[in-house]
N, C-alpha and C positions, 0 to 999 in steps of 0.2 A: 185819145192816148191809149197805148196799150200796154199789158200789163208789162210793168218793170224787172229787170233783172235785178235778184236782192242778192248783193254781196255779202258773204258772211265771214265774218274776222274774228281769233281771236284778240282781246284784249290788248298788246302786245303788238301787233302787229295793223293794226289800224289805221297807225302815222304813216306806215310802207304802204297800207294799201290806198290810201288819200294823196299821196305822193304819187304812187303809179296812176292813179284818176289822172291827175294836171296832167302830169308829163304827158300825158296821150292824148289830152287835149280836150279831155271829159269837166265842165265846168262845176257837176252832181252828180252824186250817184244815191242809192238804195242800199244801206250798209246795214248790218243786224251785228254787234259784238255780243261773243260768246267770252266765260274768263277765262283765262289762257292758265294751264295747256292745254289743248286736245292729245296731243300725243304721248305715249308711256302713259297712260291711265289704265285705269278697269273700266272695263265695256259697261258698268251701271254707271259710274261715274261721269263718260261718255253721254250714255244717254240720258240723264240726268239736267246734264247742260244744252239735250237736246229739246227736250220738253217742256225746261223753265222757257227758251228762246224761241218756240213755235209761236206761240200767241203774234210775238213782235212779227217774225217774218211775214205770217196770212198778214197782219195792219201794214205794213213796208209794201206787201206785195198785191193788194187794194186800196191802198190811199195814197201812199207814198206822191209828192210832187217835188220836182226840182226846184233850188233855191231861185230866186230870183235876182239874186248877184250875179251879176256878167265878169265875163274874165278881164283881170287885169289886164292894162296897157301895157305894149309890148315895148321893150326898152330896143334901140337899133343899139345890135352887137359891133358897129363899125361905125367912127373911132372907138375905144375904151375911155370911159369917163376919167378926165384929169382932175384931182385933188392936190391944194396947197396944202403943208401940213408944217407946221413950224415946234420944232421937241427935238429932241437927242433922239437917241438910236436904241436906248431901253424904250420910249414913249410910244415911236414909231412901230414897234414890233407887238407893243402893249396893244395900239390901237388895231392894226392889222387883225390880230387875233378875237378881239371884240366884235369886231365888224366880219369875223368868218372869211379873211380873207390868206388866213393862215393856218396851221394845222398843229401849232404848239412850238414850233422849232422856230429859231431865227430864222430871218428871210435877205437878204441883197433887196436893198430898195430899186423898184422898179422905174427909177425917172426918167425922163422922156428920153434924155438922151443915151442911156445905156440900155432903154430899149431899140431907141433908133440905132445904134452901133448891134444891136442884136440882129435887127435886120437885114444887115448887112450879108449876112450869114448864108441866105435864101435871095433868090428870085422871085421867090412863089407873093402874089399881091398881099399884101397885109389885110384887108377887105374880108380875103377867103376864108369862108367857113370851112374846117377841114374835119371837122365833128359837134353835131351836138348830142352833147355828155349825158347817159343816163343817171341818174333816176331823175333828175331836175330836168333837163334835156336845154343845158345851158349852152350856149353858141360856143366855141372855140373858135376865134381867127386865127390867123396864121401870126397877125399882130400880140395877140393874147399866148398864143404859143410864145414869143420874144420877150415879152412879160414876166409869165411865171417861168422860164427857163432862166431866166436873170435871177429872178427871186429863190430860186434853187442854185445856184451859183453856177452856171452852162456858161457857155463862153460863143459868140459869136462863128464861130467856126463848127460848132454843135449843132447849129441849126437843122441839116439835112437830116441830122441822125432823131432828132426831137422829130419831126414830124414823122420819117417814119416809124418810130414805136406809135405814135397817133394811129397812122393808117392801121398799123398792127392791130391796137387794144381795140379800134374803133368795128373792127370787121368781126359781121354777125356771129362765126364759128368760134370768135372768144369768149361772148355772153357777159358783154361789161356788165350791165342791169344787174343779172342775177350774183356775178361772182360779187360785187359792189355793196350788196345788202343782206348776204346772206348771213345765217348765226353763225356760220362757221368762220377761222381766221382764214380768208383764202389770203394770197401773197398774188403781184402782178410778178409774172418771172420774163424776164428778157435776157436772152442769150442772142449774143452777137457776134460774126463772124468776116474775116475775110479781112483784107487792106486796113478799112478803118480803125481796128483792134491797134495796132500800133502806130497807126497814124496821128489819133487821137489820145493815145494812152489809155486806155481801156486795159482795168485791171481783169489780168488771165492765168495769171501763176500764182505762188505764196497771196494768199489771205483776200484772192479775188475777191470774193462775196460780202469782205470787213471791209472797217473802215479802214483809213489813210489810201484809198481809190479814190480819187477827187470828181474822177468821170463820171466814174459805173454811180456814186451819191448820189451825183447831181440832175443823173437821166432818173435813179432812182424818186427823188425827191421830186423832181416834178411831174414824174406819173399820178403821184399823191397828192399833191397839189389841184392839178389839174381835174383829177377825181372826186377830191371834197369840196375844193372850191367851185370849178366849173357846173361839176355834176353835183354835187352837193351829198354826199354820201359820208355824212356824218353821224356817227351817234350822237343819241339811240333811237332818232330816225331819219334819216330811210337805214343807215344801215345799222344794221341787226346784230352785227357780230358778237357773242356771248361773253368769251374775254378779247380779243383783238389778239395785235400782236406788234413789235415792231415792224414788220411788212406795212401795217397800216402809215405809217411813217415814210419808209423809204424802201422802195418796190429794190425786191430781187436785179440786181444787173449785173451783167458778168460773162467776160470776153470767151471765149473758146480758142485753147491752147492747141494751137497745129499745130507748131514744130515741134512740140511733142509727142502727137498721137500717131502712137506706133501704125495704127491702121492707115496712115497718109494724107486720107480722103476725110475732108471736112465734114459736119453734117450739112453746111447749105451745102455744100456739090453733093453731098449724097442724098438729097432732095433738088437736084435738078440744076441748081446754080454755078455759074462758072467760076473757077477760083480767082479770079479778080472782081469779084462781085464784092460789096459788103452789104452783108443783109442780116436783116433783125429777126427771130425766132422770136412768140410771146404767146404763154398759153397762164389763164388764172390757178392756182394749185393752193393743193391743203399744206401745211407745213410742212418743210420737208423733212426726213430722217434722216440722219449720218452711219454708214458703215465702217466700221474701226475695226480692219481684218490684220492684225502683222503678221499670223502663223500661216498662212496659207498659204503653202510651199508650189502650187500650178494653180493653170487657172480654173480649171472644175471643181475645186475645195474653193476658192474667193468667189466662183459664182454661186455655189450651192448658199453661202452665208448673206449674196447680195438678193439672190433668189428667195432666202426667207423675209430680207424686209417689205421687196415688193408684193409678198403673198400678206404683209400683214397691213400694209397702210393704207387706212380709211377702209377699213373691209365691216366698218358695222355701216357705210351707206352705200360702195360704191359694187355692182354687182360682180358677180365673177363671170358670169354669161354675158358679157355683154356685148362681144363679138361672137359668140360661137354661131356657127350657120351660117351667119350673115357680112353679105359683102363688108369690105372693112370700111372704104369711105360711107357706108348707110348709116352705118350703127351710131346713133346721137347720145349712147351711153358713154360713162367713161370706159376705156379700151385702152390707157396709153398706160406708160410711166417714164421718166425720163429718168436716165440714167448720167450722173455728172462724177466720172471717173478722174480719180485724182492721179499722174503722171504714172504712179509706180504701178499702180492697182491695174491699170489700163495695160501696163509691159508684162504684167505677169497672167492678164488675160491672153493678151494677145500669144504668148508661147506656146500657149492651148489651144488656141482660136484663133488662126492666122485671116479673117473674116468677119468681118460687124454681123455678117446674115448667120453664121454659125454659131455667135454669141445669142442671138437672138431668139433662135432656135432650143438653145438650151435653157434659155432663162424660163420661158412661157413653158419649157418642161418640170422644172424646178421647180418655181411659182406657185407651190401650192400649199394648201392649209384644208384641213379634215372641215366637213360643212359644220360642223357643230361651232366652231370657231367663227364663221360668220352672222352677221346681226338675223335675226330670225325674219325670214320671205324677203332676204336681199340675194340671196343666192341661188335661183329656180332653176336646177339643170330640165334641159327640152327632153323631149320624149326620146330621141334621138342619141341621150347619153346613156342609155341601160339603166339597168337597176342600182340603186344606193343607197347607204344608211346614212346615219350622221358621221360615222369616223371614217366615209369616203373623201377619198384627197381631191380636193377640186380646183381645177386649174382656177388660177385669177385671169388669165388670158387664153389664148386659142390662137393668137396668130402672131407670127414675127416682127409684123408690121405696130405690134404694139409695142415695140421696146423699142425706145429712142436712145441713145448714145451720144455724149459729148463729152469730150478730155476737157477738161482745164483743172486747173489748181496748179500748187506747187510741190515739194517733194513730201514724202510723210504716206503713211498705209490708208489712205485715207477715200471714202467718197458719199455720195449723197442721192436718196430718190427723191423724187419729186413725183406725188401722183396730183394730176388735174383734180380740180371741181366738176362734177361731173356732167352740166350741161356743154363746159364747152367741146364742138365739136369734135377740131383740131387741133394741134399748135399752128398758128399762123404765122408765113413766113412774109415778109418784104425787102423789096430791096432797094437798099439808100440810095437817091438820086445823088448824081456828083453834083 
């Protein structure tokens, strides 16, 4: 045997790193825990916990032997285990939750038949594994999908739309794993476009993002579901989140208003899809911020005020280089921010900016904040950008392609950024099979 790789963990963080062990299918590993923090310390302090924990790692990294526990039997993900359960519907929701298979909120009981009426919904075989969920790397059927969409209140007719937010959250460029356990509150954001928005009732105007949307809840509530239950991303481990947030509860979801965006052109046709497409947009994000402009009589005074939030949110982790230079599909930094214009805000842009690429243009000019203002060696300008001090203005972006745009809401001076978590790559688009 040769020498092992020693994992080193803080305190804190040990459950996620034992949780990522399984999930990948590691039955042991070589773990040394240091006390948590390491980060925001003094560099003695630092080394300090490095010194106390040397001794352990050289013994981990010469004697160390895997356990001799074999892994757990694998439970077959197809059918989903049937349970009799005889109680009211306080008992029922009691037990649910005990047993992890709920996330705090009431649930629609899942019985056989109002799953098999869910079914209905899809062609797709109930068998089908259509993800397995990190951090647990728990199977999703497309039956389990009928399941917890029931349990979130979806409705049969929903089905197509359920599985593609799946495909969406499931595709590597979103970074389920990492947005899933991080200490930060990220939010699953789903914007969705085209035919189904009213087909479905898909809240797009007044108080899209609130409740009394019975739609946008329900796709919300079972992204979370799906999440903590399937994947198992609960605190406080695997996930890490420091405070949470309602996001953790009921994911971001929320129509995109065309017939009011002055610019015409939707954002999935302005990403390539035909306007009888309906297709789901999903990228993981930090909370987002609201812009509450009424005075701003054109649109270069409403962008300059919408240009300072996206120069200030999440600027102590997310770099402001992190497209400069470099092709925009490469860069695996964060580089995005979306922009969710409320009706009026978007008609007083547009007066100035008869163009999404000319809005675009100006924001990444805007967009900026003096370096000092950034968390310190989060903001590296390349050799490439000249000489600077700290009260040089530093773009947060560099290219047009970083500023996403989508109308919805309803009347009011009103709108919202939203900047990603920074591993995922893209926002990920799909489009709902009929």
């Amino acid at each position: 045997m040769g020498i092992p790789t020693v994992t080193i963990t803080s305190s804190e963080f040990t459950g996620l790193a034992r949780n990522t062990m399984k999930s990948i299918g590691f039955a042991d590993m070589a773990f040394v825990e240091v006390p948590h923090p390491m980060g925001m310390i003094p560099l003695d302090e630092i080394r300090a916990k490095v010194d106390k924990a040397f001794p352990q790692i050289m013994k981990m990294a010469t004697a160390w032997q895997p356990s001799a526990a074999g892994a757990s039997a694998s439970v077959p993900a197809y059918p989903a285990e049937r349970i009799k359960f005889k109680g009211d519907y306080e008992a029922l929701n009691k037990m649910f939750y005990s047993k992890k298979w709920s996330i705090g909120l009431p649930i629609v009981p899942p019985t056989p038949q109002a799953v098999a009426a869910m079914l209905k919904g899809t062609k797709r075989d109930p068998s089908e594994v259509v993800w397995t969920v990190p951090p647990k790397m728990g199977r999703l059927t497309v039956e389990l999908v009928a399941a917890i969409g029931t349990m979130a209140g979806a409705k049969p007719e929903h089905m197509p739309l359920l599985l593609a937010v799946v495909k969406a959250l499931s595709h590597p460029d979103y970074d389920w794993r990492g947005s899933s356990t991080t200490t930060a509150p990220t939010v699953p954001v789903v914007i969705i476009s085209g035919p189904i928005v009213k087909e479905l009732g898909i809240g797009y105007s007044t108080g899209a993002i609130g409740g009394e949307m019975p739609v946008n809840t329900a796709i919300g509530y079972f992204i979370n579901l799906v999440g903590d239950i399937v994947g198992g991303s609960m605190p406080p481990d695997p996930d890490k989140s420091s405070h949470g947030s309602t996001g953790d509860l009921v994911a971001l979801v929320v129509g995109e208003n065309e017939e009011q965006n002055p610019w015409k052109q939707s954002y999935a046709v302005e990403r390539g899809f035909q306007p009888t497409d309906s297709v789901v947009t999903s990228f993981a994000a930090y909370l987002g911020t609201n812009n509450t402009d009424h005075t701003s009589g054109n649109g270069e005074q409403l962008l300059n005020t919408i240009s300072l939030g996206v120069a200030g949110v999440a600027c102590g982790i997310t770099s402001c280089f992190a497209d400069y230079d470099k092709p925009y599909a490469l860069s695996n930094k964060v580089k995005y921010a979306f922009l969710l214009l409320g009706p009026e805000h978007a008609d007083t842009i547009y007066r100035g900016f008869p163009s999404k690429q000319a809005v675009k243009e100006y924001v990444i000019k805007k967009a900026v904040a003096p370096l000092w203002m950034y968390a310190p060696d989060v903001c590296k300008p390349p050799e490439s950008f000249g000489e600077y001090t700290p009260d040089t203005l530093m773009p947060r972006f560099a290219k047009p392609e970083s500023v996403h745009i989508v109308v919805t809401g309803g009347p009011g001076k009103q709108s919202q950024i939203w900047v990603p978590f920074p591993t995922g790559v893209r926002p990920v688009l799909v489009k709902v099979e009929k």
